[in-house]
C-alpha positions as CSV (number, residue, x, y, z in Angstrom):
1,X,79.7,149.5,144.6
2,X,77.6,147.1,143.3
3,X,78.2,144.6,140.3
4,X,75.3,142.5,138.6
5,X,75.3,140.4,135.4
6,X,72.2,139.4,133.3
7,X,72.1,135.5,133.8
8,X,70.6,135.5,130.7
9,X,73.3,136.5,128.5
10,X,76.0,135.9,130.1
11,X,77.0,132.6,128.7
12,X,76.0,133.4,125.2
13,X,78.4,136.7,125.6
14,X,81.2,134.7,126.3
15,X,80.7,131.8,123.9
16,X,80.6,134.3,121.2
17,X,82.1,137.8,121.9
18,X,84.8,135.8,124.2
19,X,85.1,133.3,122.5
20,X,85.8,131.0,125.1
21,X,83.3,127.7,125.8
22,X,85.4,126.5,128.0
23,X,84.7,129.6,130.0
24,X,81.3,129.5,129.2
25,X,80.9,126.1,130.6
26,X,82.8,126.8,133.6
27,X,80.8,129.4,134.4
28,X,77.1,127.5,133.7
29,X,78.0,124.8,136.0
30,X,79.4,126.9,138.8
31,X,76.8,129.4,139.1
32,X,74.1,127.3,137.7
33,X,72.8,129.3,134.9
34,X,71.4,128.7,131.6
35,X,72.8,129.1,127.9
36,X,75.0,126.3,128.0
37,X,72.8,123.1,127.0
38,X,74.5,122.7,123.8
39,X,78.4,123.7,124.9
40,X,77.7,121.0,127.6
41,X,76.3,118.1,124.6
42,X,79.4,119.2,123.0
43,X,81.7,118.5,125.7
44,X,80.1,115.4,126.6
45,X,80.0,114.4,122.8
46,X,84.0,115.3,122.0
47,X,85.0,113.3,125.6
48,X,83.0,110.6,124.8
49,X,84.8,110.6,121.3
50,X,88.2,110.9,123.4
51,X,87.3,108.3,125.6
52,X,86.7,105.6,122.6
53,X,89.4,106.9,120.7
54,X,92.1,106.4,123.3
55,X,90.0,102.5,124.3
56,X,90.6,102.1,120.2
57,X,94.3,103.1,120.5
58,X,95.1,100.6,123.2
59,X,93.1,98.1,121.8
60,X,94.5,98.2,118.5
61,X,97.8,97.7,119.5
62,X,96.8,94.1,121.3
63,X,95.0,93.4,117.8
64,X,98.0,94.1,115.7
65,X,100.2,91.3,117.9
66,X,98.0,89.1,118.1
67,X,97.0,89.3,114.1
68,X,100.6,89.8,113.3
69,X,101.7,86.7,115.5
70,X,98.6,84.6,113.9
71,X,100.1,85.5,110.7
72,X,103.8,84.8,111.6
73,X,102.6,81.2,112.8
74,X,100.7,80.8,109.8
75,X,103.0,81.7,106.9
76,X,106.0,79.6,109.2
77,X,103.6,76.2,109.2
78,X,103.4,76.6,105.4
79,X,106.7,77.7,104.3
80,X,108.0,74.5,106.5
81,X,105.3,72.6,104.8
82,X,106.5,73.8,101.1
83,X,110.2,73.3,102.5
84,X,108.9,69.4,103.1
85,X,107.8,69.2,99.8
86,X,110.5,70.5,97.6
87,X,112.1,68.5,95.3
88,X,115.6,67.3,96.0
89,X,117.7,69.0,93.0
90,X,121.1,67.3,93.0
């Protein structure tokens, strides 16, 4: 028994009827076939989106200390400035 596939529509068949890119994509880089160009731009888009994403998400955390401690020095300097400056009321 002998099986065969058409390389040519292979990858389109299971993108669409399937589906499945991920599949697709799998299959295109094992077997080196064609029909995947644009699943692969896609993947490579969506994990460079991931990648930046998660780079923002650590990096906004450091950003929000070191604003929030800026800010927590600054309103302290003034509030014991104004405290300096207040009028004795007795």
């Amino acid at each position: 028994m002998s099986v065969s596939i058409d390389e040519n529509t292979i990858i389109p068949y299971v993108t669409q009827q399937l589906q499945n890119p991920d599949l697709a994509l799998r299959l295109a880089s094992r077997c080196n076939l064609s029909g995947a160009e644009e699943l692969f731009v896609r993947k490579f888009n969506l994990l460079m989106a991931m990648e930046i994403t998660q780079r923002l998400q650590r990096l906004l955390p450091l950003r929000h200390k070191e604003y929030f401690g800026r800010l927590r020095h600054s309103r302290s300097s003034k509030l014991s400035s104004f405290k300096e400056n207040l009028p004795l009321l007795c």
